[in-house]
C-alpha positions as CSV (number, residue, x, y, z in Angstrom):
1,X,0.0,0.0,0.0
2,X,1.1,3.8,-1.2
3,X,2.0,6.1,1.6
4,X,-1.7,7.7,2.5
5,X,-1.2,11.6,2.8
6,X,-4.8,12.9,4.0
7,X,-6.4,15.9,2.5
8,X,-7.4,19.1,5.0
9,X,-9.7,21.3,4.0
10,X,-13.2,22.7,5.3
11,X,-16.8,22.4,4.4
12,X,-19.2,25.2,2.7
13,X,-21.0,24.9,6.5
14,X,-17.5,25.1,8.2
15,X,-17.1,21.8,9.4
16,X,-13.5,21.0,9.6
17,X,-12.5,17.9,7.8
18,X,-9.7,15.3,6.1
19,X,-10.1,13.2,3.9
20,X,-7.7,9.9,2.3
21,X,-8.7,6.9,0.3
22,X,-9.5,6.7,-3.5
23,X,-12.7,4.4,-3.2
24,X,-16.1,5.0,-5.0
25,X,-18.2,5.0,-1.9
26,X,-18.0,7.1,1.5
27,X,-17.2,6.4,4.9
28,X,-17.6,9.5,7.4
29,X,-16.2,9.2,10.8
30,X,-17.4,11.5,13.3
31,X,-14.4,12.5,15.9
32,X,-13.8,12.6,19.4
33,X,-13.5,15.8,22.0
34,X,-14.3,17.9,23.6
35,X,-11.9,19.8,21.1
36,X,-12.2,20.1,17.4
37,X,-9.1,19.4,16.0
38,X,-7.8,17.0,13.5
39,X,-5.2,15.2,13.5
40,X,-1.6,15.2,11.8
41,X,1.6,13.6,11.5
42,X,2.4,11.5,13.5
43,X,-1.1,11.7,15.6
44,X,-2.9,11.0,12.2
45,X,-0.7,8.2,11.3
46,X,-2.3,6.4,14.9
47,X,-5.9,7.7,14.9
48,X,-6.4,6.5,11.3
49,X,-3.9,3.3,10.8
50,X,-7.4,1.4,11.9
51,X,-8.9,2.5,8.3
52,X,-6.3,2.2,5.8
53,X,-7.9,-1.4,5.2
54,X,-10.8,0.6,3.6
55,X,-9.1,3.2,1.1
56,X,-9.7,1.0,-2.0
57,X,-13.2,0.8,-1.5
58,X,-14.1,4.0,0.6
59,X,-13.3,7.2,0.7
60,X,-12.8,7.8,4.0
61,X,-13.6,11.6,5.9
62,X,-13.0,12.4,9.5
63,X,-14.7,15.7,10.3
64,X,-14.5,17.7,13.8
65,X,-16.6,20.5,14.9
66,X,-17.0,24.0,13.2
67,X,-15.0,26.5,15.2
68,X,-17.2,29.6,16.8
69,X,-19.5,27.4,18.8
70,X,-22.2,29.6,20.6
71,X,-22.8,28.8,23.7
72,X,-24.9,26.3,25.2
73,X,-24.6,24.3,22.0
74,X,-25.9,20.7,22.5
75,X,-24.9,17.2,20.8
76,X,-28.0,17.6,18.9
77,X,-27.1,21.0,17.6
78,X,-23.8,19.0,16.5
79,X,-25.7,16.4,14.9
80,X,-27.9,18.7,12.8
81,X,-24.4,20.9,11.4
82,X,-23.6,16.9,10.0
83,X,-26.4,16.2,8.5
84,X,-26.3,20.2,6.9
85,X,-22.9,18.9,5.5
86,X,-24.0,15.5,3.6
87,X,-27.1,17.2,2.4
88,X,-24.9,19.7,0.8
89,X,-21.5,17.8,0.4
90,X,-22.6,13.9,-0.3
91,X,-26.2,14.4,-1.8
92,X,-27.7,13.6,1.3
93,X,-26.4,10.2,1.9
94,X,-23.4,8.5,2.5
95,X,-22.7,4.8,3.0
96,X,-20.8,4.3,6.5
97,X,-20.8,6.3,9.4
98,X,-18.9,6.3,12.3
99,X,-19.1,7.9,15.7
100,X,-16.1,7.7,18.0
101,X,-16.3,8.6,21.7
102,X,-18.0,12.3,21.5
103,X,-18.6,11.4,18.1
104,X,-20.4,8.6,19.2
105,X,-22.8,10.6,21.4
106,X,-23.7,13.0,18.0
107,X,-24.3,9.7,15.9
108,X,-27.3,8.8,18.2
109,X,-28.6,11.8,17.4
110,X,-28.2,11.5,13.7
111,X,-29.4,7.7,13.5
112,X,-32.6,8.5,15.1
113,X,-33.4,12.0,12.8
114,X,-31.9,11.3,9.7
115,X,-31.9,7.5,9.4
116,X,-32.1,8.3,5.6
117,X,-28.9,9.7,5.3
118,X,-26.7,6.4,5.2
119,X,-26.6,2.4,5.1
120,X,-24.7,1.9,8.0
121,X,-24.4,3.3,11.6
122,X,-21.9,2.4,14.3
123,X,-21.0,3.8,17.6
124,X,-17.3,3.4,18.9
125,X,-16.8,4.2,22.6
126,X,-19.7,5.5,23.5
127,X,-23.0,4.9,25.3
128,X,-26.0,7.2,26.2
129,X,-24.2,8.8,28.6
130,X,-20.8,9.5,30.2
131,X,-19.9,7.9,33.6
132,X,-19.5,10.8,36.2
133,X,-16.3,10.9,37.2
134,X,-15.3,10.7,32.7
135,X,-17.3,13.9,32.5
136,X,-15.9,15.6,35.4
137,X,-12.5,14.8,33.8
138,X,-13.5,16.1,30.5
139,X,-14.7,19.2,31.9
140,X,-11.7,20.2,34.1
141,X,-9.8,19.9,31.1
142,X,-11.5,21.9,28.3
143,X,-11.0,24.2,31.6
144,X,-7.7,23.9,31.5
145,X,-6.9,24.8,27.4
146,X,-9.9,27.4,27.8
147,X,-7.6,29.0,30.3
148,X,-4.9,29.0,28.0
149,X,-3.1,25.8,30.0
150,X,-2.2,22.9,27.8
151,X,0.8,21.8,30.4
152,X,-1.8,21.2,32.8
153,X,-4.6,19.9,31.0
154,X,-2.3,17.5,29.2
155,X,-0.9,16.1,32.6
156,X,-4.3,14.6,33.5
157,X,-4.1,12.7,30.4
158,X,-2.7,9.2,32.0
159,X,-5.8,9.2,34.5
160,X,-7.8,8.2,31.7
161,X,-5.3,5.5,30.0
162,X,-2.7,4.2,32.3
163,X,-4.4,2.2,34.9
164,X,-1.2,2.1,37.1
165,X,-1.1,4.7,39.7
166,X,2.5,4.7,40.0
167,X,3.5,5.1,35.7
168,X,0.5,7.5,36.1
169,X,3.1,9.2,38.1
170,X,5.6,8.9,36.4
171,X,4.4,10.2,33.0
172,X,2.3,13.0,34.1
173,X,5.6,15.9,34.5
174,X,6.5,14.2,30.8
175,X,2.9,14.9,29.1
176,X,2.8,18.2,30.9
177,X,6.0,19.0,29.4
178,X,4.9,18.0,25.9
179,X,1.5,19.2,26.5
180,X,3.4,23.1,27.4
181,X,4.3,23.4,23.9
182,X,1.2,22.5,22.3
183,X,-0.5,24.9,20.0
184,X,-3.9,24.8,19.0
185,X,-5.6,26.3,15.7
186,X,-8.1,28.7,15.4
187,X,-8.7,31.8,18.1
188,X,-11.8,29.9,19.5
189,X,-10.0,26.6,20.6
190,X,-10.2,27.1,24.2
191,X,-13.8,28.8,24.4
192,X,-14.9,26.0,21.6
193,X,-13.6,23.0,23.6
194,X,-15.3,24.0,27.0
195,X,-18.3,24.3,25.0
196,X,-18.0,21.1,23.7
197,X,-17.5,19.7,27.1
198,X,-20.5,21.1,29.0
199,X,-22.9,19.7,25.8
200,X,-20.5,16.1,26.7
201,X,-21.9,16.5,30.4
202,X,-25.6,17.2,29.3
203,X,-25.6,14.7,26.7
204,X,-28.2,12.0,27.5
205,X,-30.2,10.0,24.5
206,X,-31.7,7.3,26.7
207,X,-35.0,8.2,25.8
208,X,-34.3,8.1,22.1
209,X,-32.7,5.3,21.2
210,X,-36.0,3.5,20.7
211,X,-36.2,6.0,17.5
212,X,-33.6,4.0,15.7
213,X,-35.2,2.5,13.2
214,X,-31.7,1.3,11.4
215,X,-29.3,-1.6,12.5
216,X,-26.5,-0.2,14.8
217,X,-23.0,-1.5,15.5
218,X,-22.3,-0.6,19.1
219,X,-18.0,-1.1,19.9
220,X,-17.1,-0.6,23.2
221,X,-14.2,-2.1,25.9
222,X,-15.5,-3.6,29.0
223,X,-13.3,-1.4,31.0
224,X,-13.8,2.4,29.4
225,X,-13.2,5.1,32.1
226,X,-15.9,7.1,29.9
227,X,-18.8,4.4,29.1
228,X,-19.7,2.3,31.7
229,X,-20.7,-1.4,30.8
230,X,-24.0,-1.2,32.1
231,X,-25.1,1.6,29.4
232,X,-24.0,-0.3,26.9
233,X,-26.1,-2.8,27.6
234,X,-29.1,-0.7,28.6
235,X,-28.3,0.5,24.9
236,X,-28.5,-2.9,23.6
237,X,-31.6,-3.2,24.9
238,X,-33.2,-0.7,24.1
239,X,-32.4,0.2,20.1
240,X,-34.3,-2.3,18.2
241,X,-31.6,-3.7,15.9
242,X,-28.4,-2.7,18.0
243,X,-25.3,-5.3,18.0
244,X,-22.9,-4.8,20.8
245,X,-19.6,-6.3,20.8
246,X,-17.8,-5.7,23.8
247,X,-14.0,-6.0,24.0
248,X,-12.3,-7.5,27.0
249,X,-9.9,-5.9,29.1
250,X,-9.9,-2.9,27.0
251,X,-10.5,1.0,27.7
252,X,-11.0,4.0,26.3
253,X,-8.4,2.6,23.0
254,X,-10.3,-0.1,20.9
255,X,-9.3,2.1,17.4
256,X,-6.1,0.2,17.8
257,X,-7.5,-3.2,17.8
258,X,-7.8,-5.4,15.0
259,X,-10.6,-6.5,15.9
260,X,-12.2,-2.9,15.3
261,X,-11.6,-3.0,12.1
262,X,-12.5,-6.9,11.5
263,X,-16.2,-6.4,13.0
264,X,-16.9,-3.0,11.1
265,X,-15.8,-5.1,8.0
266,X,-18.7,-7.9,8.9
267,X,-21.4,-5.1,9.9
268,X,-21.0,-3.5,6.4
269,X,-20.9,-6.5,4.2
């Protein structure tokens, strides 16, 4: 396989996106936050390795956020700017689509409104709701870069994905060194990620996945700091076609699994 080199650019709605593959058909994959940045380098080489395998047959799109959120703006606000963006950008459907993590609250959303608008829907580490202590953590740190402090917000990182206390320890001084130099895009970063966040606290579809008229892939690890197992089962329940397949001894990080991309690759065919 040809070295991928993604494509950045922004929709006529100003949703961010990028964009790599050379396949006929389309595969949009709603991205994670509270933040609305893509990835590059290095960071996109990692977030995306998971769906190279489809490039010949998709082309594939991850989109973000627009920037200049007002406030109060809700996951369902988020999930009508998508849907603004295929209408006007795909013709109003598209094949796959994918929401990871905050993109997988916005998806629920968007399966149960515009169930029109593609073939297949699948939810990636998320469930109706965040656990508690997840959202407090996501809050305190859209606080942080809002308040202009990477350093710090970074350094709270390895809570979420080292589940040792003492290498969270040690590798909290090293991502608030690295996280001190990071620079975000955009003059709204800060001000658009704690928006983000407080819509990540409110968010709560409970009471709608019984709307979802389509079949939904639901991928989640059994030990997510974010999604706790019991709502993804609730969720299982309660949307009428859902498929849940749960990953063992895993967190917040199934993108990286090869199993991700092996059960996306039986939902679609």
């Amino acid at each position: 396989m040809s070295k991928i080199k993604p494509v950045y650019d922004i929709f006529s709605n100003g949703i961010p996106y990028l964009k790599f593959g050379s396949g006929k058909k389309n595969m949009i994959v709603f991205q994670g936050g509270p933040g609305n940045m893509l990835q590059e380098g290095l960071g996109f080489r990692m977030s995306a390795k998971s769906f190279f395998t489809f490039t010949q047959d998709y082309t594939v799109y991850f989109v973000s956020r627009k920037s200049g959120l007002p406030e109060n703006y809700t996951t369902l606000d988020m999930s009508n700017d998508y849907a603004t963006m295929i209408n006007q950008e795909f013709n109003g459907k598209v094949d796959v689509i994918i929401g990871i993590s905050f993109g997988g609250f916005i998806i629920q959303h968007f399966a149960a409104d515009f169930p029109e608008m593609s073939d297949y829907f699948i939810v990636a580490m998320a469930t109706y709701k965040g656990s508690d202590e997840g959202m407090r953590f996501d809050l305190n740190y859209a606080k942080y870069i809002s308040g202009g402090k990477p350093g710090k917000a970074f350094s709270t990182i390895p809570t979420v994905f080292i589940s040792n206390r003492f290498m969270r320890f040690l590798l909290r001084p090293l991502f608030y060194f690295f996280g001190s130099f990071m620079s975000f895009k955009g003059e709204t970063y800060g001000q658009d990620t704690l928006i983000e966040a407080n819509a990540e606290v409110t968010h709560n579809t409970k009471d709608r996945l019984t709307e979802i008229k389509k079949p939904v892939l639901i991928l989640c690890g059994d030990n997510d700091y974010y999604m706790p197992l019991n709502y993804l089962k609730e969720m299982e329940q309660l949307i009428p076609e859902a498929i849940l397949k749960i990953y063992a001894n895993k967190g917040h990080n199934i993108i990286t699994s090869k199993q991700f991309t092996k059960d996306i690759i039986e939902f679609i065919n």
